[in-house]
Residue frames as qw, qx, qy, qz and C-alpha x, y, z in Angstrom:
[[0.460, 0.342, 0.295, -0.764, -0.61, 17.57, 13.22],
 [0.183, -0.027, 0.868, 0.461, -2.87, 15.80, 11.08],
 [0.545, 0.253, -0.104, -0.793, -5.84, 17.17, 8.74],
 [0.382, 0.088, 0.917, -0.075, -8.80, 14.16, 8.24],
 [0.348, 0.129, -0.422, -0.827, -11.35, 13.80, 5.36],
 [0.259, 0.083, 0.960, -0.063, -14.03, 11.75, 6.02],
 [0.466, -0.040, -0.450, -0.761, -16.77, 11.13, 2.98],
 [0.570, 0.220, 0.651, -0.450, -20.17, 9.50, 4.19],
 [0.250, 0.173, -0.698, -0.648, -20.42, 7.33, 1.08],
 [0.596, -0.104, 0.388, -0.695, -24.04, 5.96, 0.56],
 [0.494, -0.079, 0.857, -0.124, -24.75, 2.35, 0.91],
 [0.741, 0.519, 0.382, -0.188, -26.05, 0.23, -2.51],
 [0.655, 0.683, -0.310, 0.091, -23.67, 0.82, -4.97],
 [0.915, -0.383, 0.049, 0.121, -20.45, -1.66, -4.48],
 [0.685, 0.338, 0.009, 0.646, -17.71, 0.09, -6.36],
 [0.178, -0.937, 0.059, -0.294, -18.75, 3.97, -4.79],
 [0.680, -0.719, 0.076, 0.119, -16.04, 3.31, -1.89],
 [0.758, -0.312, 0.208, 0.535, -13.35, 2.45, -3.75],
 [0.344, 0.722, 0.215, 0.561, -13.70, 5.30, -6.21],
 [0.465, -0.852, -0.235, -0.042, -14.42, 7.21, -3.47],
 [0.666, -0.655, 0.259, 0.245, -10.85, 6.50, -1.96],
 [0.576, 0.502, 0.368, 0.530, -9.57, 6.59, -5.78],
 [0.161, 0.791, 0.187, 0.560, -10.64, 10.30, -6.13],
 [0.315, -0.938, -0.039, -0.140, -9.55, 11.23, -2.72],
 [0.705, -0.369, 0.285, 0.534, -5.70, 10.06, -2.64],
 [0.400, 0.498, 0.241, 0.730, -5.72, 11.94, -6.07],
 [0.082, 0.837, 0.018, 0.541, -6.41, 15.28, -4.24],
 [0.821, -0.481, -0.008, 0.308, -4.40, 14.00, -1.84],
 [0.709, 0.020, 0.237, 0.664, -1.44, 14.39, -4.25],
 [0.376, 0.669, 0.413, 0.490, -2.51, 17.35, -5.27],
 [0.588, -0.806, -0.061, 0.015, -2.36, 18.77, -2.13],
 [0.761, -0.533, 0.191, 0.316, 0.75, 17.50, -1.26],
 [0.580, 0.294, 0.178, 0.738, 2.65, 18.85, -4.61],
 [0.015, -0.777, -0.385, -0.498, 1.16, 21.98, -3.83],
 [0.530, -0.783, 0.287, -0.153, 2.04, 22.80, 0.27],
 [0.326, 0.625, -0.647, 0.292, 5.53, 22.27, 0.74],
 [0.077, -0.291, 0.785, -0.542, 6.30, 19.53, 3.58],
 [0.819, 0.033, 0.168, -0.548, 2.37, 17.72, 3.29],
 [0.016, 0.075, -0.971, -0.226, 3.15, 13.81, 3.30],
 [0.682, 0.076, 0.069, -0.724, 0.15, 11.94, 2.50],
 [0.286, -0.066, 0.954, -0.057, -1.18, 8.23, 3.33],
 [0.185, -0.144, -0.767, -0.597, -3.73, 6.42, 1.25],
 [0.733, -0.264, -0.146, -0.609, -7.68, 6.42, 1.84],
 [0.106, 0.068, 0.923, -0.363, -8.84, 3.88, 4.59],
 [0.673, -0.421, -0.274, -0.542, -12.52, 2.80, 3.63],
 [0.170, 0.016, 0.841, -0.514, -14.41, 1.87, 7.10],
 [0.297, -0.531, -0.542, -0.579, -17.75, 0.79, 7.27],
 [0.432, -0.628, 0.133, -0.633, -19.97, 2.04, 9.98],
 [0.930, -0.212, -0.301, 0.015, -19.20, -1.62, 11.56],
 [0.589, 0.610, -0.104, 0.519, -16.06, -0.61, 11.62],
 [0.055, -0.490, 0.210, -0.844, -16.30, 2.70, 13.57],
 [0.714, -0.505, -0.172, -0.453, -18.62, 0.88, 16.19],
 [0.893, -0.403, 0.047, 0.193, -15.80, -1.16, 17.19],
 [0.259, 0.914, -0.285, 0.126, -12.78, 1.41, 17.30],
 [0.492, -0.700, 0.510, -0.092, -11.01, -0.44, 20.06],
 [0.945, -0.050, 0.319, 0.045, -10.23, -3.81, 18.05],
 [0.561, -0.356, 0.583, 0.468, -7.49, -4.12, 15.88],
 [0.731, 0.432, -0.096, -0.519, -8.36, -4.10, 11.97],
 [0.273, 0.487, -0.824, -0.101, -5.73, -6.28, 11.23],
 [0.250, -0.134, 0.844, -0.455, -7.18, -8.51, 13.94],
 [0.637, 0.413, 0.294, -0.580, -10.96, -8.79, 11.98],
 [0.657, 0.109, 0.682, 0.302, -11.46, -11.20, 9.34],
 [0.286, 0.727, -0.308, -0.543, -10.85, -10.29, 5.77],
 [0.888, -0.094, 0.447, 0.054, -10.76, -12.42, 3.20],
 [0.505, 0.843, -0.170, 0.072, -8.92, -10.35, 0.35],
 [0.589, 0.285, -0.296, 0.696, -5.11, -9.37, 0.35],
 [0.339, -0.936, -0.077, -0.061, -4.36, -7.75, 3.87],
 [0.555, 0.151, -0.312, 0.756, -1.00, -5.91, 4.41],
 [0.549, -0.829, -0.074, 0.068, -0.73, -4.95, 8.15],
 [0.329, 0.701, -0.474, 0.418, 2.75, -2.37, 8.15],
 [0.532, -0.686, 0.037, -0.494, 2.40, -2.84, 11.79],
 [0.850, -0.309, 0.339, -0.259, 2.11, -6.28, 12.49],
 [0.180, 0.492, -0.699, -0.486, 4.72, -6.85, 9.10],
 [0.523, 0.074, 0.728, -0.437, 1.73, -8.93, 7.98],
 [0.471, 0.264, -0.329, -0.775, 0.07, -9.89, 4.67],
 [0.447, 0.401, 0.795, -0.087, -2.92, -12.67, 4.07],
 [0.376, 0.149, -0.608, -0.683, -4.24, -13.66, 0.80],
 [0.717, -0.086, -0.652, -0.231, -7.47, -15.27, 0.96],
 [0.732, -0.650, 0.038, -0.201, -6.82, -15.58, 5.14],
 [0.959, -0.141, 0.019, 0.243, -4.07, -17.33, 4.96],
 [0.252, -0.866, 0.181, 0.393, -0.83, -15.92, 6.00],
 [0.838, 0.505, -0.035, 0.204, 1.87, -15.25, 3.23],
 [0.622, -0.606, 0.142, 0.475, 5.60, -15.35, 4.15],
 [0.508, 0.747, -0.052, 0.426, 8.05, -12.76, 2.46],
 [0.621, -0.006, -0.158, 0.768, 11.47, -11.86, 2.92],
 [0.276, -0.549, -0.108, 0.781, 12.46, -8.40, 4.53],
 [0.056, 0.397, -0.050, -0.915, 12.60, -6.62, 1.62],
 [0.094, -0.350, -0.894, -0.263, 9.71, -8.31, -0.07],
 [0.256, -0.582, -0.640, 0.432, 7.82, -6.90, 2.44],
 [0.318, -0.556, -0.030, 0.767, 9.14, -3.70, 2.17],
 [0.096, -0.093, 0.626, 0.768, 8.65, -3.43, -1.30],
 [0.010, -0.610, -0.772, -0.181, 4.79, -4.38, -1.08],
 [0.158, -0.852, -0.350, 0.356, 4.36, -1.63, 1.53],
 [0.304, -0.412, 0.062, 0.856, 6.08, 0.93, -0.33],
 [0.166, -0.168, -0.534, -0.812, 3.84, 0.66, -3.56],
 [0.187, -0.590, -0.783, 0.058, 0.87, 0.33, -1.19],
 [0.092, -0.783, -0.234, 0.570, 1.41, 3.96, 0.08],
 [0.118, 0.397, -0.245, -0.877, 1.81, 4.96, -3.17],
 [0.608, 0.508, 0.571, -0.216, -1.85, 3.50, -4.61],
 [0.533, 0.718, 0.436, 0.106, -2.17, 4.20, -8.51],
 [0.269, 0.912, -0.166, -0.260, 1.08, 5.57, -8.94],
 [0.875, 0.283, -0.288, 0.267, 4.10, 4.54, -11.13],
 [0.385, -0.840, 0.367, 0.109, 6.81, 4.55, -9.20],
 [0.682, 0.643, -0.348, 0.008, 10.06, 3.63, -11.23],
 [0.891, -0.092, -0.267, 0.355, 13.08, 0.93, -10.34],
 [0.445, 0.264, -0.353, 0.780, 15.57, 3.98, -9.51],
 [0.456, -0.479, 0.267, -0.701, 12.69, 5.29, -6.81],
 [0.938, -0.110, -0.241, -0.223, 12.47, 2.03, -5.72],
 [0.643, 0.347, -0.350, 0.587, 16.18, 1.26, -5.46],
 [0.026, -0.519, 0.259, -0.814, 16.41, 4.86, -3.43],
 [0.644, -0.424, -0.135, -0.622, 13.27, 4.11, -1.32],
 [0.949, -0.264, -0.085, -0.150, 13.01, 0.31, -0.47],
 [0.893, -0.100, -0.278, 0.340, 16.91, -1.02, -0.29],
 [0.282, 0.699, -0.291, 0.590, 18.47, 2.39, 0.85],
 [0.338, -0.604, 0.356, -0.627, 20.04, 1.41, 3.72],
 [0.954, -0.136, 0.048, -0.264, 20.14, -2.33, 3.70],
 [0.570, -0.515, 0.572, 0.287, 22.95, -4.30, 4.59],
 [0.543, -0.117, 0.644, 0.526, 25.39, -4.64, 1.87],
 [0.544, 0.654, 0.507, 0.139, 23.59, -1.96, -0.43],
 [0.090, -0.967, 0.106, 0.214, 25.87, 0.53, -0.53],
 [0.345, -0.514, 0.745, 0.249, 28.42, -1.79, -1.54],
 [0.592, 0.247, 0.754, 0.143, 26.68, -3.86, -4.12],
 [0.241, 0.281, -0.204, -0.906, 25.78, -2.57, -7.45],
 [0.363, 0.300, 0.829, -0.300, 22.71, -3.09, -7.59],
 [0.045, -0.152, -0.668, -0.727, 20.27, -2.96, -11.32],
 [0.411, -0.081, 0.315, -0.852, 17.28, -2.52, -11.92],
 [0.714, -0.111, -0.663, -0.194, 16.61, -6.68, -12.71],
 [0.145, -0.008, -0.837, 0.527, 16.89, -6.72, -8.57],
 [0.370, 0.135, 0.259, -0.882, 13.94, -4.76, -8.55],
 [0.683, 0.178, -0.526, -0.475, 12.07, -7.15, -11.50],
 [0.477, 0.053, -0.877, 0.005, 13.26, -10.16, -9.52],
 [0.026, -0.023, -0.663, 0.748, 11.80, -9.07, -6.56],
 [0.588, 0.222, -0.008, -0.778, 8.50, -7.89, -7.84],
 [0.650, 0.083, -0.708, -0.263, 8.49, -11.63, -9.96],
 [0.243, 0.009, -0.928, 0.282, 8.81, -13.38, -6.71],
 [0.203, 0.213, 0.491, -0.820, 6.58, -11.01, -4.32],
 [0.628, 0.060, -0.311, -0.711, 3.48, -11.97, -7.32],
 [0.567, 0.187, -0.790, -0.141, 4.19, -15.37, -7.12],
 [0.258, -0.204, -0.826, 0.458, 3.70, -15.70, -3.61],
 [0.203, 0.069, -0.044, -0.976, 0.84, -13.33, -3.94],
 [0.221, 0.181, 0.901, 0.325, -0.94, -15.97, -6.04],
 [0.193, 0.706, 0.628, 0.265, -4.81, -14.39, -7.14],
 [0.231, -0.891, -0.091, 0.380, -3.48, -11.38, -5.80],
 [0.721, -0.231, 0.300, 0.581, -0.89, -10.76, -8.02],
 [0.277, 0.652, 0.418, 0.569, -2.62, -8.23, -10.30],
 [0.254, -0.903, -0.327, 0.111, -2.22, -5.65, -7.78],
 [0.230, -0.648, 0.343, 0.640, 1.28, -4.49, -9.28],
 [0.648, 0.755, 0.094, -0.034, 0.98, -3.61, -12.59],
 [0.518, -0.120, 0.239, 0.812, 4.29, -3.12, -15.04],
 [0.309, 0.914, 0.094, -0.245, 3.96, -0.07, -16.55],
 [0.808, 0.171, 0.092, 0.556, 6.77, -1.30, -19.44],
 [0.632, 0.389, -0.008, 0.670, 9.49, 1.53, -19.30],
 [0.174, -0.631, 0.224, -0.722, 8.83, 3.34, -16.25],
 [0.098, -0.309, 0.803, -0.500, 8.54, 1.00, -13.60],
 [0.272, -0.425, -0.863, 0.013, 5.41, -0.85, -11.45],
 [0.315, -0.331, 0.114, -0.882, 2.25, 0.60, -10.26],
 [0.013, -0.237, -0.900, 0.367, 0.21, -1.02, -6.94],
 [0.336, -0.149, -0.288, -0.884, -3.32, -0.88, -8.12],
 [0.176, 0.307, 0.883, -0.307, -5.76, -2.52, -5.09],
 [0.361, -0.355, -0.436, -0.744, -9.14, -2.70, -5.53],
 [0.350, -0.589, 0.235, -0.689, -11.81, -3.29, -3.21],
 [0.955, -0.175, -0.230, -0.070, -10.47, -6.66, -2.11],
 [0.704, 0.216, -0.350, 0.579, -7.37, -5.18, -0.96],
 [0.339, -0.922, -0.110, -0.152, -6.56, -3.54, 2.39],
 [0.503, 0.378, -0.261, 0.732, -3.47, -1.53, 3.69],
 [0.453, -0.885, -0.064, -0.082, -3.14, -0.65, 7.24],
 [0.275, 0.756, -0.353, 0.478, -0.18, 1.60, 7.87],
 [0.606, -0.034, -0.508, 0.612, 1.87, 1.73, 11.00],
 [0.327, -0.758, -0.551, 0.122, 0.28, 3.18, 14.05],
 [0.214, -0.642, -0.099, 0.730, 2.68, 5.59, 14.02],
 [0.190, 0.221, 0.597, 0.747, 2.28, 6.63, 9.95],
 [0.064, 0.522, 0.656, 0.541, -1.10, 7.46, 10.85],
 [0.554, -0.617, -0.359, 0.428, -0.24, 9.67, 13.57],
 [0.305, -0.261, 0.238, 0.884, 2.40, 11.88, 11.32],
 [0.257, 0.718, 0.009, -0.647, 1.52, 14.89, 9.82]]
């Protein structure tokens, strides 16, 4: 089962949306510390364009920001497609569903390589996590300010409103 919020935010002011979707993943979380078993996915702004044409893809519509598509295991900077390794990937989309929070190298570690070949056996630090994040900017390129360090506690994925995240059809399906 899944509970929807949807704010009618009003047109003329160019930052309202992403605040908007700012202030509503925060009572997301609040929620979700609060009811045992609540997972929660990040704000989607649409615009009314958007909603007129339900049947197309989003991934599929031009964009000219940073788009990660879980789906399609996609990301464009700028249009143009950017190629990352498996757990590159994995690693973008993991601080994407967690917008504007830190999330630290040993949740990381747990999260993104539990479960990858040869990690159970390796002993892995937390400079894999640093080297990864260095590369995954680099190939980022004007995008790269969307992971923050946060020095001694890990990396936080801060988009603004040049950055879209579209989960996995089935992510946005689960409760």
């Amino acid at each position: 089962m899944q509970v929807v919020l949807v704010f009618d935010v009003p047109a003329g002011f160019t930052e309202l949306p992403a605040r908007t979707a700012q202030l509503a993943d925060e009572f997301g979380r609040v929620i979700a510390d609060s009811v045992p078993g609540v997972r929660v996915r990040p704000a989607v702004i649409t615009s009314a364009h958007d909603a007129a044409a339900p049947d197309r893809d989003p991934a599929s519509r031009p964009f000219d920001g940073l788009l990660i598509a879980r789906a399609g295991r996609e990301v464009r900077a700028g249009g143009a497609p950017v190629r990352l390794s498996y757990l590159e990937f994995e690693l973008l989309c993991f601080l994407a569903e967690h917008p504007r929070q830190t999330v630290s190298r040993a949740q990381l570690m747990r999260e993104v390589w539990a479960g990858t070949a040869g990690a159970e056996h390796t002993a892995l630090s937390g400079r894999t996590v640093d080297t990864h994040v260095r590369r995954l900017r680099v190939k980022l390129g004007g995008y790269a300010g969307v992971i923050t360090t946060i020095r001694g506690r890990g990396y936080r994925f801060d988009p603004g409103p040049e950055v879209r995240y579209l989960p996995a059809a089935a992510d946005r399906h689960r409760a």
